[in-house]
C-alpha positions in Angstrom: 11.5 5.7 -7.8 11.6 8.4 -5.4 13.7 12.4 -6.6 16.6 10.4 -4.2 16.3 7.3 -6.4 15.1 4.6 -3.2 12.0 2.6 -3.9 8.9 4.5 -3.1 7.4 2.7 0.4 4.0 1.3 0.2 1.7 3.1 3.3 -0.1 0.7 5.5 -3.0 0.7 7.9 -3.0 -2.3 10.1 -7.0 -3.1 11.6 -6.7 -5.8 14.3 -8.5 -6.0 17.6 -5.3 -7.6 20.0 -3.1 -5.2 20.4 -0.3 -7.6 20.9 -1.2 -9.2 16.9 -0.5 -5.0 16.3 2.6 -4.6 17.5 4.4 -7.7 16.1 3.1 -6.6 12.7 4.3 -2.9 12.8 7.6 -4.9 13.9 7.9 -7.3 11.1 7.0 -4.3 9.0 9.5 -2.1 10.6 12.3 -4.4 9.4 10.8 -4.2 6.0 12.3 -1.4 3.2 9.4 -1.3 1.2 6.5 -0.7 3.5 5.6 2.4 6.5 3.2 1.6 8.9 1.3 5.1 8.8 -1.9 3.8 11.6 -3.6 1.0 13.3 -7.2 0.5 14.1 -9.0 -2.0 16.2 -11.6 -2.9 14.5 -13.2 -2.8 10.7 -15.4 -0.1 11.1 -12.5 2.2 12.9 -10.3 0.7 10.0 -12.6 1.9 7.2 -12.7 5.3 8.9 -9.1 5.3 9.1 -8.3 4.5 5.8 -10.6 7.3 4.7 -8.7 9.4 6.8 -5.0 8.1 6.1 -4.9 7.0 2.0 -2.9 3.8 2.9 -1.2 2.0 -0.4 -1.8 -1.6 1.8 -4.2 -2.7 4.1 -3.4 -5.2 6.8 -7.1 -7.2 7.8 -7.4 -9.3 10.6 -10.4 -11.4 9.9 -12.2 -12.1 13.1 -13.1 -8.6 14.8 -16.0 -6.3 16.5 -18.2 -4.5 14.9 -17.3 -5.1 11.3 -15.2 -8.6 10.3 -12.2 -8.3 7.9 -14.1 -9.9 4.7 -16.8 -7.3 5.3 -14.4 -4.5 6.1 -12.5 -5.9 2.5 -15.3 -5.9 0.3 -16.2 -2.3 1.5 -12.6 -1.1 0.7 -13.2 -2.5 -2.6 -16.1 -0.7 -3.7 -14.9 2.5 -2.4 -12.5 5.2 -3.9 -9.1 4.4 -2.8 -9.0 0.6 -3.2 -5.7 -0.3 -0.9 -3.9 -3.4 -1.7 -5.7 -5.9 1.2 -3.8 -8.6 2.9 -5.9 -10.5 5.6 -4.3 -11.8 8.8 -5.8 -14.8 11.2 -5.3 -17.1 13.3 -7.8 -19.4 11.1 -7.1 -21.1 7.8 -11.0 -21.8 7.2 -11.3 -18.5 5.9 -8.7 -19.0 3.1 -11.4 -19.9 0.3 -13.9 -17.1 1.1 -10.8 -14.6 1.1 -9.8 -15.2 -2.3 -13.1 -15.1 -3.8 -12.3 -11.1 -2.5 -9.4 -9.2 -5.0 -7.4 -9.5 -1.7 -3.5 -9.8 -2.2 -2.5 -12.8 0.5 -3.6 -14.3 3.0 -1.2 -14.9 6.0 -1.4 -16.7 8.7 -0.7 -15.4 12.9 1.4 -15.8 13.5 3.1 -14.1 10.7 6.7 -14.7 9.5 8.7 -12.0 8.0 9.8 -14.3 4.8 6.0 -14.6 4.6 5.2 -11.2 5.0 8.0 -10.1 2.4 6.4 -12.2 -0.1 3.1 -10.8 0.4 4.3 -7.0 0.6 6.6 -7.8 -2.4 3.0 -8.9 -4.2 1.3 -5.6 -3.2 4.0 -3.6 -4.5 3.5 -4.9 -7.8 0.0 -4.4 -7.6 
C-alpha cells in the first residue's frame, strides 16, 4: 500500500516492433488500476536498454522482433540486476513451450484481451 492507502502500480516497459500491437497494449493497460505504462521500445535490444534506463516492475515481450527476439531479450533480463516480472506477447502459440522453460509470468496471445491481460498483471503483482 501506498502513504494514501491505493495499491502500489506495477511500472511497465512494453518492447514490440508494430507500433499498432503498442498502442492497443498501453490501452488495455490504461484501463487497468494496477499497472503504469512508464515506456515502449521497438525492439529487444532498445528494450534491454530501456529497462536499464527506466527500472520497470513488468516487462511486456513481443516474441518475434529485430535485432534481439523476446526469448533472448527474456533470458537477458533474467540474468541481470533488476529482473522485471516478463510477460511475452505474440501472434504465435508455437513458442508457448520454449517460453515457460524461461521464469516468465504468462504468455498471451495478440491479440490480447483485457480479462486476459488482468489475469496475467494480477500474476505479476503477486510476484
Amino acid at each position: 500500500m501506498t502513504a494514501n492507502g491505493d495499491t502500489p502500480r506495477l511500472k511497465a516497459l512494453i518492447v514490440d516492433d508494430e507500433p499498432l500491437a503498442v498502442e492497443r497494449l498501453q490501452l488495455l493497460c490504461a484501463a487497468l488500476q494496477t499497472v503504469e505504462v512508464i515506456g515502449s521500445a521497438s525492439d529487444g535490444v532498445q528494450g534491454l536498454q530501456r529497462a536499464a534506463e527506466l527500472a520497470p516492475d513488468l516487462v511486456f515481450l513481443d516474441i518475434e522482433m529485430p535485432h534481439l527476439d523476446g526469448i533472448s531479450a527474456a533470458r537477458a533480463l533474467q540474468k541481470g540486476k533488476l529482473r522485471p516480472a516478463v510477460i511475452l506477447v505474440t501472434a504465435y502459440d508455437n513458442f508457448a513451450v520454449e517460453a515457460f522453460d524461461l521464469d516468465i509470468v504468462d504468455y498471451l496471445l495478440k491479440p490480447v484481451a483485457q480479462d486476459r491481460l488482468e489475469r496475467a498483471v494480477i500474476r505479476a503483482a503477486q510476484g
